[in-house]
VOVO-888080 format. One record per residue (C-alpha): y negated, z, x. Coordinates in nm, 4 decimals. Layout:
{yy=Y; zz=Z; xx=X} .
...
//
This chain:
{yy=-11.8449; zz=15.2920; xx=4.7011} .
{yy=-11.7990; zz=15.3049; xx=4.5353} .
{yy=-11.8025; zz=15.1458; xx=4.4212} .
{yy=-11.9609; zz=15.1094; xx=4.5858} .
{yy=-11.6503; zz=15.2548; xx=4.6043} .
{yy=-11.6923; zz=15.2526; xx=4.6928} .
{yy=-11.7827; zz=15.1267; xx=4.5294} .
{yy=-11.7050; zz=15.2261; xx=4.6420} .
{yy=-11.6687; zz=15.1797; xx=4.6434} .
{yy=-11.5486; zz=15.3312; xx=4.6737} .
{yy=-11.7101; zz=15.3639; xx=4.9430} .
{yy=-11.7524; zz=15.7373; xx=5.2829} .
{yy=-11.6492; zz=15.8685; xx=5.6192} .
{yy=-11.2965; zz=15.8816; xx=5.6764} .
{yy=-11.0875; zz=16.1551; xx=5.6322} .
{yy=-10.8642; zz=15.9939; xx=5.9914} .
{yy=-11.1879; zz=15.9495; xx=6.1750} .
{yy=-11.1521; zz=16.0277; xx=6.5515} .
{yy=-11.3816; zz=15.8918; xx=6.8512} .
{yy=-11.1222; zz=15.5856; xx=6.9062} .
{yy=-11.2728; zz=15.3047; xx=6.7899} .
{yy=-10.9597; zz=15.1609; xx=6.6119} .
{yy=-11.0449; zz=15.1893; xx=6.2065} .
{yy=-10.6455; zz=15.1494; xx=6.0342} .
{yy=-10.4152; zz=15.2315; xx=6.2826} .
{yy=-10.2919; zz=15.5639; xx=6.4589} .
{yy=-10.4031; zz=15.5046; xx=6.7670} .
{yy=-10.2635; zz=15.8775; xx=7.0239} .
{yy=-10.5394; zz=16.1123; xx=7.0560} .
{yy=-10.5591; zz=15.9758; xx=7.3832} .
{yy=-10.6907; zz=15.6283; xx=7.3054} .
{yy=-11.0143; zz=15.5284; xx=7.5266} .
{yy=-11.3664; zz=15.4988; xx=7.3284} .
{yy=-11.3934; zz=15.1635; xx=7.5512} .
{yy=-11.1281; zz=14.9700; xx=7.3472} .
{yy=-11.2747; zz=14.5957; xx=7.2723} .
{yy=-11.5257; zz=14.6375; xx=6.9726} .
{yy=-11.4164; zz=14.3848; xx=6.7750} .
{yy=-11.0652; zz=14.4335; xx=6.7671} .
{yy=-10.9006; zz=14.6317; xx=6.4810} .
{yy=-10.5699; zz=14.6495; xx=6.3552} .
{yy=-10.5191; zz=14.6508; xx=5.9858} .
{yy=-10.2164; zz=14.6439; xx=5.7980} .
{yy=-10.0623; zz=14.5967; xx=6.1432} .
{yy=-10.2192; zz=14.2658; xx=6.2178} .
{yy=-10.4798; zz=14.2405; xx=6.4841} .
{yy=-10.7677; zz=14.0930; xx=6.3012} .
{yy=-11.1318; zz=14.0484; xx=6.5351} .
{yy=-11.3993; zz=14.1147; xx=6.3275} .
{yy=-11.7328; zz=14.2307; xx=6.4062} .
{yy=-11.8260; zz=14.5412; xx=6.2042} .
{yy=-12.1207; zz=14.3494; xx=6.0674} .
{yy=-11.8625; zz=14.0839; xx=5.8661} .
{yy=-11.6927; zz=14.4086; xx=5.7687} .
{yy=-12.0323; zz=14.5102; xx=5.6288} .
{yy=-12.1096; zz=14.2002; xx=5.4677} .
{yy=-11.7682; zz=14.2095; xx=5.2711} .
{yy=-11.7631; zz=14.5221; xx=5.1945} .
{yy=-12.1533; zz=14.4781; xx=5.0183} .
{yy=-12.0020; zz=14.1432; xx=4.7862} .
{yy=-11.7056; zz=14.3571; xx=4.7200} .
{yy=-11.8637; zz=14.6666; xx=4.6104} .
{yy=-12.1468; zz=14.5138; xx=4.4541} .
{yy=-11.9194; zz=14.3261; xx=4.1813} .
{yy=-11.7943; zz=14.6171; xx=4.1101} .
{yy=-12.0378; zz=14.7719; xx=3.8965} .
{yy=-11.9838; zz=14.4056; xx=3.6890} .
{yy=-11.5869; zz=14.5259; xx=3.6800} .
{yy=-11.6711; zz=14.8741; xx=3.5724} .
{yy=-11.8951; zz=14.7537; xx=3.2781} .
{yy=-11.6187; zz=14.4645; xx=3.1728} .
{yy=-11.3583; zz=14.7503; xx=3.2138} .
{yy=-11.5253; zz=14.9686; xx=2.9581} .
{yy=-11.5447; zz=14.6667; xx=2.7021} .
{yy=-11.1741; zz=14.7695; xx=2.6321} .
{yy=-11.0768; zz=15.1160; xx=2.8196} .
{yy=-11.2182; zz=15.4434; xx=2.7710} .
{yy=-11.4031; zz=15.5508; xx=3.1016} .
{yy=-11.1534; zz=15.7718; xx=3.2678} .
{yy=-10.9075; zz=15.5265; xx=3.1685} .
{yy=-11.0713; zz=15.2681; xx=3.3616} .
{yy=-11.1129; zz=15.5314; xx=3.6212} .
{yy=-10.7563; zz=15.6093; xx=3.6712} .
{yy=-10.6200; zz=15.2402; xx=3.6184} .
{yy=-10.8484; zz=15.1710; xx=3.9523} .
{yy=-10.6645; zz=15.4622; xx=4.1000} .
{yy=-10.3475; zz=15.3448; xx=4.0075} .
{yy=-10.4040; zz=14.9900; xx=4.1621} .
{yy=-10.6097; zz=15.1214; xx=4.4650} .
{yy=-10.3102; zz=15.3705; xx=4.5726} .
{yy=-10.0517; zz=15.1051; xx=4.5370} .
{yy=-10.2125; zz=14.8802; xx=4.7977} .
{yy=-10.2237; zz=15.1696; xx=5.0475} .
{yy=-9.8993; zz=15.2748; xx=4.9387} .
{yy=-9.7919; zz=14.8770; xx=5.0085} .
{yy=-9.9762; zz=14.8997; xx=5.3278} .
{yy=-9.8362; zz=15.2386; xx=5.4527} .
{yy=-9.4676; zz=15.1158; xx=5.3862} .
{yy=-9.5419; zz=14.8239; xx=5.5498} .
{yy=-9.6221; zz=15.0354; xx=5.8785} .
{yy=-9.4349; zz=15.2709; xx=5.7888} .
{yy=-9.6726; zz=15.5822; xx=5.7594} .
{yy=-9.5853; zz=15.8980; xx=5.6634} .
{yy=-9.7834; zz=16.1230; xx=5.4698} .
{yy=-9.9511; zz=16.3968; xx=5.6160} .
{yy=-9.8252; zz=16.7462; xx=5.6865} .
{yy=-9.9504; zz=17.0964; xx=5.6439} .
{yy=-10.1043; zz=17.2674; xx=5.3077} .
{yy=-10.4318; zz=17.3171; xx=5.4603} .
{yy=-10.4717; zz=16.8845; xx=5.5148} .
{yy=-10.3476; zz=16.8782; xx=5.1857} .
{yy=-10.6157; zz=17.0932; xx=5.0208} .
{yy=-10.8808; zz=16.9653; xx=5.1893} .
{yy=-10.7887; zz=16.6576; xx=5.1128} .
{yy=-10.8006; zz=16.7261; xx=4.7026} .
{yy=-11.1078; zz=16.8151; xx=4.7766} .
{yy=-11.2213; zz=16.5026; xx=4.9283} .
{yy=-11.0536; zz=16.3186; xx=4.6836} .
{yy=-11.2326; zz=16.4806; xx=4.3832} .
{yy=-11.6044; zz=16.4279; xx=4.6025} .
{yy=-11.5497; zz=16.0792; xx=4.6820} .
{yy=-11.3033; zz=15.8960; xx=4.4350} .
{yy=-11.2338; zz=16.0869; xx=4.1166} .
{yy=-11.5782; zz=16.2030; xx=4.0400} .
{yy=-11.7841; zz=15.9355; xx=4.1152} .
{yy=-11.5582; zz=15.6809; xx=3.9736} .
{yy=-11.5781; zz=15.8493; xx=3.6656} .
{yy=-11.8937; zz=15.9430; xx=3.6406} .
{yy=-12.0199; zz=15.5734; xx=3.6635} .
{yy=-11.7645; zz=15.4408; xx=3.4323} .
{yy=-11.9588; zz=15.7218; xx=3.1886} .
{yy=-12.2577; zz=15.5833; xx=3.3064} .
{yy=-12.2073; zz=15.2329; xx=3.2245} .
{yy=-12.1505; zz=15.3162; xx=2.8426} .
{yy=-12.5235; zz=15.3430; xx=2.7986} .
{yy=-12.7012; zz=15.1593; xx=3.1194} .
{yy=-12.6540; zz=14.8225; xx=3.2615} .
{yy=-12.4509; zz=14.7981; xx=3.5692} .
{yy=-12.7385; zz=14.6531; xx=3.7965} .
{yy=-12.9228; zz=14.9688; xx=3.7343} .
{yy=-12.5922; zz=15.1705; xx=3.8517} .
{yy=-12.5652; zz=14.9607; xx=4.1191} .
{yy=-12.9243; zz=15.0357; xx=4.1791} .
{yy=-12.8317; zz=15.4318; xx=4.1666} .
{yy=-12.5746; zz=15.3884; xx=4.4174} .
{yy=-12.8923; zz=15.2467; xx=4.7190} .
{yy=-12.9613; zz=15.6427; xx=4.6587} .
{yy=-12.6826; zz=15.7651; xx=4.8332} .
{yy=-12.8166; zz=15.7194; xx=5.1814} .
{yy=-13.1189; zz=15.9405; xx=5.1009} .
{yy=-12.9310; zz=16.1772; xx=4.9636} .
{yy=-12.6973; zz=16.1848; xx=5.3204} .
{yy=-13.0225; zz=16.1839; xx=5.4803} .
{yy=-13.1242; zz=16.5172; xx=5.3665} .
{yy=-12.7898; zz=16.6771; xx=5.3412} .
{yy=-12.7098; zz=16.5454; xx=5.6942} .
{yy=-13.0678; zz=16.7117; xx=5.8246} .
{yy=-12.8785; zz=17.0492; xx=5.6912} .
{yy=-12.5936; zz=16.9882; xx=5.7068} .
{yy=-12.4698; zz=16.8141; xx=6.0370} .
{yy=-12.7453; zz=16.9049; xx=6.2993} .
{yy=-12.5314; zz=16.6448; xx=6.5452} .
{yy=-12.6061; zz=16.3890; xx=6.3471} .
{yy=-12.9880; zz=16.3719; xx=6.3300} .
{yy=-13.1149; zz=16.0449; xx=6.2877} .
{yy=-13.4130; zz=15.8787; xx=6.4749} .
{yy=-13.7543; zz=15.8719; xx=6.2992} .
{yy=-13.7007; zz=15.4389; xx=6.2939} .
{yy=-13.4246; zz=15.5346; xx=6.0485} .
{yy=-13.6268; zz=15.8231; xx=5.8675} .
{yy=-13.8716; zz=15.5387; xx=5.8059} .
{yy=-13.6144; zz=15.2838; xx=5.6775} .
{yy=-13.4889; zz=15.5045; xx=5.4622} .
{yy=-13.7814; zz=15.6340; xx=5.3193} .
{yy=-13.8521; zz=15.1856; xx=5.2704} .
{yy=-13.5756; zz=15.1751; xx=5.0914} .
{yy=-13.6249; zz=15.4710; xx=4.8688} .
{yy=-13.9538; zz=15.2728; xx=4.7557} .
{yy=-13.7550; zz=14.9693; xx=4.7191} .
{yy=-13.5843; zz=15.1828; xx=4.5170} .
{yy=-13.8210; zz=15.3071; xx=4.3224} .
{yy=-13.9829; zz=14.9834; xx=4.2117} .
{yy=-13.6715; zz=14.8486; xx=4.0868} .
{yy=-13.6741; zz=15.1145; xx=3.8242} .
{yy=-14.0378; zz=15.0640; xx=3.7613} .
{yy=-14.1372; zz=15.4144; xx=3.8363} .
{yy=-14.5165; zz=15.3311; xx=3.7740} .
{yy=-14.4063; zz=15.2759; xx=3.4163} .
{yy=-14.2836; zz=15.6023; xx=3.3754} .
{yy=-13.9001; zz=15.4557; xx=3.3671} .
{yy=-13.9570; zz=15.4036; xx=3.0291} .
{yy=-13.6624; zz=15.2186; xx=2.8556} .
{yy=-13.3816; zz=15.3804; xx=3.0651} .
{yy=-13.1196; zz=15.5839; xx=2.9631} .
{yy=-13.1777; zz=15.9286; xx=3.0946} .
{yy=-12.8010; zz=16.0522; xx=3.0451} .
{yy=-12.6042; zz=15.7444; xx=3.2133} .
{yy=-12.9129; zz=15.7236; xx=3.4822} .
{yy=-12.8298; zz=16.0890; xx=3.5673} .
{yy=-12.4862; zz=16.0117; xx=3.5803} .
{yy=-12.5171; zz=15.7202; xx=3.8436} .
{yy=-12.7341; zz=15.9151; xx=4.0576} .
{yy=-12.4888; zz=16.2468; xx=4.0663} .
{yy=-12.1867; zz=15.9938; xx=4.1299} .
{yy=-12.4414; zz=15.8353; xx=4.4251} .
{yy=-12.4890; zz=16.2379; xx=4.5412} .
{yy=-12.1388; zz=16.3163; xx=4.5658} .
{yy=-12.0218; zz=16.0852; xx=4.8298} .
{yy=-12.2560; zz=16.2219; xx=5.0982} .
{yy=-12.1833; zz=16.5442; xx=5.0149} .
{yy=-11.7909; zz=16.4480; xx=5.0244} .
{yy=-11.8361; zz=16.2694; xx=5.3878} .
{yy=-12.0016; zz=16.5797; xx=5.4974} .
{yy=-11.6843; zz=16.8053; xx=5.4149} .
{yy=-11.4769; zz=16.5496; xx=5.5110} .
{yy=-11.6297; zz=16.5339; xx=5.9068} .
{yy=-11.6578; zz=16.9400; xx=5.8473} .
{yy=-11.2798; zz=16.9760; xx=5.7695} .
{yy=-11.0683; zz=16.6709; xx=5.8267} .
{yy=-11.2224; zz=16.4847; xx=6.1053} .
{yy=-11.0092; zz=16.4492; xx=6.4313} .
{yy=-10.6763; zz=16.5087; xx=6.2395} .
{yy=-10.3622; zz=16.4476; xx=6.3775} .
{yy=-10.2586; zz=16.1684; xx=6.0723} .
{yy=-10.3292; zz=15.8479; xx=6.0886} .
{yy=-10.6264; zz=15.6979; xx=5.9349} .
{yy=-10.4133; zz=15.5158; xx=5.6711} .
{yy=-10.1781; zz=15.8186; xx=5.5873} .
{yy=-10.4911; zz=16.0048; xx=5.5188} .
{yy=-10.6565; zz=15.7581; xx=5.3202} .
{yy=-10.3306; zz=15.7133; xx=5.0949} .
{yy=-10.3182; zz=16.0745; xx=5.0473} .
{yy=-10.6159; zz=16.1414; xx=4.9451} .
{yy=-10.6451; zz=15.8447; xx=4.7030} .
{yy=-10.2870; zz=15.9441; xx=4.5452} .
{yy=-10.4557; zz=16.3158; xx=4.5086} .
{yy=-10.7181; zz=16.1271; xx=4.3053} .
{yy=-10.5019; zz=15.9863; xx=4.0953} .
{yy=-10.3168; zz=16.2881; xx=4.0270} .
{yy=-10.6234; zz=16.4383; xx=3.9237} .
{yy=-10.7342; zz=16.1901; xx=3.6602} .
{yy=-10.3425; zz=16.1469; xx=3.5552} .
{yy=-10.3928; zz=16.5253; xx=3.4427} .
{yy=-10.7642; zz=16.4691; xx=3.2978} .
{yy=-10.7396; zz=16.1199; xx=3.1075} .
{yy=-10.4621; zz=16.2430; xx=2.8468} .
{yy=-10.7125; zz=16.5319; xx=2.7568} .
{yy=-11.0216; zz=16.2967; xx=2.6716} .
{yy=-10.8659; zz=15.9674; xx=2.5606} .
{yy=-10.5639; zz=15.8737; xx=2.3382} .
{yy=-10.3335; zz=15.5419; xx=2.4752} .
{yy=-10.4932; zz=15.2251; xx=2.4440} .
{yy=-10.3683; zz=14.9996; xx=2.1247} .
{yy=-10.4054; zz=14.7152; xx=2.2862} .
{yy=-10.4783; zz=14.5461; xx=2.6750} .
{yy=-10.7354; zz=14.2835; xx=2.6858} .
{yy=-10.7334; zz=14.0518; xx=2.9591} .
{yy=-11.0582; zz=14.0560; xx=3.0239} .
{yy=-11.0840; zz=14.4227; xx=3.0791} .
{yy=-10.7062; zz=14.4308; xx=3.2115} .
{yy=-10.7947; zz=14.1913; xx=3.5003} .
{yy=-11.1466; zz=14.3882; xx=3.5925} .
{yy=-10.9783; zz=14.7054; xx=3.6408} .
{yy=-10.6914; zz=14.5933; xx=3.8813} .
{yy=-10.9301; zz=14.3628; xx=4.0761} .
{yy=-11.1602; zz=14.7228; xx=4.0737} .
{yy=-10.8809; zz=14.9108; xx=4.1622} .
{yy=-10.6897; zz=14.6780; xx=4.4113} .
{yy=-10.9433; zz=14.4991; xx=4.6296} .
{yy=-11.2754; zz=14.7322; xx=4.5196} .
{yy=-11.0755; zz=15.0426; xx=4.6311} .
{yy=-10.7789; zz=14.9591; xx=4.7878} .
{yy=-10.8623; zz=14.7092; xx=5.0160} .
{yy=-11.2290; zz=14.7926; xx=5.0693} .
{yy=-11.2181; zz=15.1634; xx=5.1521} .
{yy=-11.0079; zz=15.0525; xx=5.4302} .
{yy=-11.3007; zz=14.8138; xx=5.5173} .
{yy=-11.5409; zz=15.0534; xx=5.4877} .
{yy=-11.3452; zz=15.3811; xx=5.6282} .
{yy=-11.3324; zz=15.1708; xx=5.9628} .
{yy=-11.7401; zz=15.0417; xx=5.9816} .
{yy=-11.8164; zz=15.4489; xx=5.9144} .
{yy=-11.5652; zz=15.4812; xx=6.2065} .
{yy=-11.7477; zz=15.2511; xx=6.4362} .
{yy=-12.1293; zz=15.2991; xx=6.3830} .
{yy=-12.1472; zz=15.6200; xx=6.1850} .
{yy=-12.2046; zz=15.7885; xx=5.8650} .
{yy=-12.6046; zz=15.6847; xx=5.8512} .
{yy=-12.5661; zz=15.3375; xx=5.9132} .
{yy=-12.2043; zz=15.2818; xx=5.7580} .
{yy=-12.4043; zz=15.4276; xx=5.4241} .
{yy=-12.6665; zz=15.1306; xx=5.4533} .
{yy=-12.4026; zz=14.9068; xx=5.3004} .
{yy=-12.5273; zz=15.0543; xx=4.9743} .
{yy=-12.8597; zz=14.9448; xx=5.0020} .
{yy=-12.7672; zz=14.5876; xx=4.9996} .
{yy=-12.5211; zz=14.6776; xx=4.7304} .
{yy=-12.8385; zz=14.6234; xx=4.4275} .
{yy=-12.8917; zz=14.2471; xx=4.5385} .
{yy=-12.5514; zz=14.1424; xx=4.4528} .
{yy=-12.5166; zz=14.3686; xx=4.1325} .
{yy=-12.7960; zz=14.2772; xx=3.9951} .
{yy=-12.7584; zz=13.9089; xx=4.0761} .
{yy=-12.3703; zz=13.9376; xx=3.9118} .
{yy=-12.5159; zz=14.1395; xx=3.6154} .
{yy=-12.7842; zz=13.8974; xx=3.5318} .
{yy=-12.5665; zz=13.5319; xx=3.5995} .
{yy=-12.2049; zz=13.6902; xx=3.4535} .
{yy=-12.3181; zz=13.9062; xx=3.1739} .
{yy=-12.6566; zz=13.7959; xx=3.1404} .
{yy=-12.8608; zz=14.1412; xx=3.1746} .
{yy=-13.2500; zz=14.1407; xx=3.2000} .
{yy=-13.4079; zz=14.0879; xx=3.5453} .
{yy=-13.8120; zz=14.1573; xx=3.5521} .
{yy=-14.0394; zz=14.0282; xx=3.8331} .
{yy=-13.9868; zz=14.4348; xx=3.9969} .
{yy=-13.6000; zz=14.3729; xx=4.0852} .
{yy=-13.6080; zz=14.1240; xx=4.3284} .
{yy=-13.9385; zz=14.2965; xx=4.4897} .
{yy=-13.7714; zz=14.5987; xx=4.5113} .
{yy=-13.4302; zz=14.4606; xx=4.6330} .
{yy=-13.6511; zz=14.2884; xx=4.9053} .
{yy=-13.7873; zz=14.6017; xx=4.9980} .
{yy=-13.4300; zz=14.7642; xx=5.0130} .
{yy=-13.3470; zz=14.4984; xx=5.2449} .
{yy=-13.6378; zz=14.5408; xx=5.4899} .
{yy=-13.5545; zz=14.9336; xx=5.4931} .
{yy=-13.1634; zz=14.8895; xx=5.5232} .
{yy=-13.2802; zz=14.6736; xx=5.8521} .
{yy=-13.4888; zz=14.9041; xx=6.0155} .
{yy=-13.2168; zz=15.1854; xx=5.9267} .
{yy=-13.0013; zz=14.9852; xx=6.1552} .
{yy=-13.2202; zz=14.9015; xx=6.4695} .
{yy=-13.1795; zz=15.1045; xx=6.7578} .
{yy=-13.4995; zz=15.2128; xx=6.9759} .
{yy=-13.4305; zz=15.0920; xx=7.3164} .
{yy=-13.1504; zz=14.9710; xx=7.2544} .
{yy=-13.0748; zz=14.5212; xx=7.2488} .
{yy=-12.9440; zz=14.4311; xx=6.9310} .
{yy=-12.6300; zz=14.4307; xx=6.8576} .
{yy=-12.4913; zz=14.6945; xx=7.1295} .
{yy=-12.2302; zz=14.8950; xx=7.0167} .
{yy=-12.3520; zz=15.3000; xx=6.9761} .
{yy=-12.1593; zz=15.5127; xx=7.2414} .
{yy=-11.8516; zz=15.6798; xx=7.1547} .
{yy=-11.9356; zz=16.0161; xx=7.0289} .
{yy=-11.7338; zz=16.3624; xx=7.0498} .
{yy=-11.4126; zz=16.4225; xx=6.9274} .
{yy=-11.4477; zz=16.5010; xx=6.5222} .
{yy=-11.7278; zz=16.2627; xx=6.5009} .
{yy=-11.7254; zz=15.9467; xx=6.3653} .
//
């Protein structure tokens, strides 16, 4: 979400969300929107955390793994290191879906859509950063990936009238965008970047809003649970790189650690665990501000590219990661609102 990734983490709205505030369970349709705000139940455990501990972890999470990614491509080919994270992000649903004992969901049309959403916000992206990482370092992709909220922005003006956000957040976003901005050094013409891999990171940061906008269009309010969902759609990911990897790469020779280790901790807590994370924040206080975790996403890239792998930091990174911060902040504030309140329960098929 992507990375990160959510990634994320990688990161997006969930294909299970319903109004209920519960983010990995199955709650009945019937569950009230009053349910305590801090309680959710994951992995069927009752853990109470506030979404904003949630947010922080799934911002550490997602921005190490652009440093994974990069260290994964030291000894995989790209879609290699693409599907390993697949592989070890569906097992821990998988784990966690046996362990409630989830089935998967039923009914071609749920199926479909979710191949769909599983191209949009997993295989694609993924893949496309992995690419991207060949030729750029991975603060810069993590950098890419702060774009994603102002690319939801103006899909979700279009796109999802419902979901119109308040001019405080237009203003944030449009902070952050010059945050943004400066960290690339766009007075300088971006001169000394990559045009190929930077394109690359910036379609993989445009094609999880557009995912979470067909997922609320076609998905949300489903009768599966949030967790049967999310396996599916993750397994359908894998399935589609299992077919695509053999036809661009040829078997590894050999496994290095290094690059071994980076790809299951990508794959198991970067996707596995933290799309879970993230899936349920999205469910709680929405698409806009569940995106914002991607703005703080740079800071702790760039802070594990330049300490772990020792990549270049300039005076405008920090700036502009400050400025990304301020703009992530006012994205979240609330006009008239006291801080902190929990956002009313919306319609059934929102988030």
């Amino acid at each position: 979400m992507s990375t990160a990734t959510p990634p994320g983490p990688i990161p997006s709205s969930a294909p299970a969300i319903r109004p209920a505030p519960a983010a990995a369970t199955s709650p009945p349709p019937s569950a009230p929107a009053s349910a305590p705000a801090r309680t959710r139940v994951f992995f069927g455990g009752r853990i109470r955390f506030d979404w904003r501990i949630r947010f922080a972890a799934l911002a550490v999470i997602w921005g190490f793994s652009f440093l994974l990614i990069k260290v994964g491509t030291h000894g995989f080919a790209p879609f290699q290191v693409t599907f390993g994270r697949l592989f070890f992000g569906t097992a821990v649903l998988a784990v966690a879906m046996a362990v409630r004992r989830e089935r998967l969901p039923r009914g071609t049309r749920t199926w479909v859509h979710l191949a769909v959403a599983a191209f949009l916000l997993n295989a694609l992206p993924f893949s496309l950063f992995a690419y991207a990482e060949l030729t750029i370092p991975s603060t810069l992709a993590g950098i890419c990936n702060a774009t994603s909220p102002l690319w939801g922005m103006a899909l979700s003006l279009v796109a999802l009238s419902e979901d119109r956000p308040t001019r405080r957040r237009v203003a944030g976003l449009g902070i952050g965008f010059l945050g943004v901005l400066t960290v690339l050094g766009a007075w300088q013409g971006f001169s000394g970047l990559d045009l190929t891999g930077t394109a690359m990171a910036l379609l993989a940061s445009l094609s999880y809003p557009v995912g979470w906008i067909y997922v609320r269009r076609t998905l949300a309010g489903s009768s599966s649970s949030h967790l049967s969902l999310t396996g599916a759609q993750l397994f359908l990911a894998l399935l589609q790189l299992a077919l695509v990897t053999p036809l661009f790469t040829t078997l590894p020779t050999s496994f290095p650690t290094g690059p071994l280790l980076s790809v299951f901790v990508l794959g198991a807590l970067g996707t596995g665990l933290a799309i879970l994370l993230q899936y349920g924040v999205v469910a709680e206080v929405g698409p806009t501000t569940g995106t914002m975790v991607t703005y703080f996403i740079p800071v702790i890239a760039t802070a594990a590219g330049v300490t772990l792998l020792g990549e270049e930091l300039t005076w405008n990174t920090p700036v502009g990661a400050l400025v990304i911060l301020a703009g992530a902040a006012l994205t979240q504030s609330r006009a008239g609102s006291p801080a902190g309140r929990r956002p009313r329960a919306r319609r059934s098929g929102q988030p």
